[in-house]
C-alpha positions as CSV (number, residue, x, y, z in Angstrom):
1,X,102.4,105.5,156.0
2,X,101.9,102.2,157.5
3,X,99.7,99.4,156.5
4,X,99.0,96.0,158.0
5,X,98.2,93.1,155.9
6,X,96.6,90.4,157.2
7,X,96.0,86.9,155.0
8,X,98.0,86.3,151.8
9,X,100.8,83.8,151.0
10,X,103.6,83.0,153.1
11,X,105.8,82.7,150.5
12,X,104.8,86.0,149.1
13,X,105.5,87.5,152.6
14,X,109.1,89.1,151.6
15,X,107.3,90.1,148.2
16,X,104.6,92.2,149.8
17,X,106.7,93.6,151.7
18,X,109.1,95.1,149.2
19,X,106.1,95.9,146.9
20,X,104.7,98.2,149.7
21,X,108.2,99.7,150.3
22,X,108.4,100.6,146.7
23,X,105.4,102.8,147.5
24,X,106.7,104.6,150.4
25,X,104.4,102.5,152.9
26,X,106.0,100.4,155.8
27,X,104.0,96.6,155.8
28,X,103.5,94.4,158.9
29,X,102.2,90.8,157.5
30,X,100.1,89.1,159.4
31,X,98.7,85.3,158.3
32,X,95.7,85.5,160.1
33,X,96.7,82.2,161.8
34,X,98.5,84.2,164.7
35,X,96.5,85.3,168.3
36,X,95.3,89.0,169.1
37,X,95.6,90.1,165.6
38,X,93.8,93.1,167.0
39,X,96.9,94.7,169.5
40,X,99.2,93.8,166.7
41,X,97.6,96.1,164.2
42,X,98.5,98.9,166.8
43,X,98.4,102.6,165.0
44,X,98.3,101.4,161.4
45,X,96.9,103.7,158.9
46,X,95.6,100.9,156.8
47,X,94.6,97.6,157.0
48,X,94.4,95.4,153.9
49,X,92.8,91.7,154.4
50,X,93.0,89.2,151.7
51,X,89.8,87.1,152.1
52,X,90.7,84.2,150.5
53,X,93.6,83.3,152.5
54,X,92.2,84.3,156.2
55,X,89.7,82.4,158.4
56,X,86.2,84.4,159.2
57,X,87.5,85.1,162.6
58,X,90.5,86.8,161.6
59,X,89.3,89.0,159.4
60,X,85.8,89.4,162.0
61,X,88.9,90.1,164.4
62,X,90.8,92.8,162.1
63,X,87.5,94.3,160.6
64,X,86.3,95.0,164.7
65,X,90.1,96.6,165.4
66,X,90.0,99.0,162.0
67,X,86.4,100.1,162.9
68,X,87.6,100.6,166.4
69,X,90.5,102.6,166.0
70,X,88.7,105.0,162.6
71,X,91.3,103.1,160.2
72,X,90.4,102.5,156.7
73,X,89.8,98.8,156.2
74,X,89.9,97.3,152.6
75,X,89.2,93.8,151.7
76,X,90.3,92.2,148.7
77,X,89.6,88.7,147.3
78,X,92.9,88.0,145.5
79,X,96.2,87.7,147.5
80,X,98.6,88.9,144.4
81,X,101.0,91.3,144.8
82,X,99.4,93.2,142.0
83,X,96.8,93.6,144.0
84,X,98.5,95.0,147.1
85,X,99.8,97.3,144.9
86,X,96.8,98.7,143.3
87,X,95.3,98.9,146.7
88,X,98.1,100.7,148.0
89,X,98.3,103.3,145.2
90,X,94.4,103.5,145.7
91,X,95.3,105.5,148.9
């Protein structure tokens, strides 16, 4: 499986990353900050957006790309990697 994440910490970036390998899911980390978030998604099977660490028009911009493409979009407030792991064990 493979998940995009878009928000969250920098610093946590190398974190996420090996919490979502410890799953079996392959991560691509965004920080919302970057330019056509929406071809960089590309054939995910999940994208994760941290809302508290992503500007309205990124996650606008990731929430119109999901809904596009019939991927499962889930949004979560807190940027822990607890929290990418729950979500990713959700699935």
């Amino acid at each position: 499986m493979c998940a995009s994440l878009i928000g969250g910490m920098d610093r946590l970036k190398r974190d996420y990353i090996e919490a979502a390998k410890e799953g079996g899911v392959t991560l691509k980390c965004f920080t919302g900050k970057e330019r056509g978030i929406a071809a960089q998604i590309g054939e995910s099977d999940l994208v994760i957006v941290f809302t508290n660490k992503v500007s309205h028009e990124a996650r606008r911009e990731a929430a119109k790309a999901a809904k596009s493409r019939n991927i499962p979009l889930r949004m979560l407030h807190s940027c822990g990697v607890s929290s990418l792991r729950d979500c990713l064990r959700a699935e």
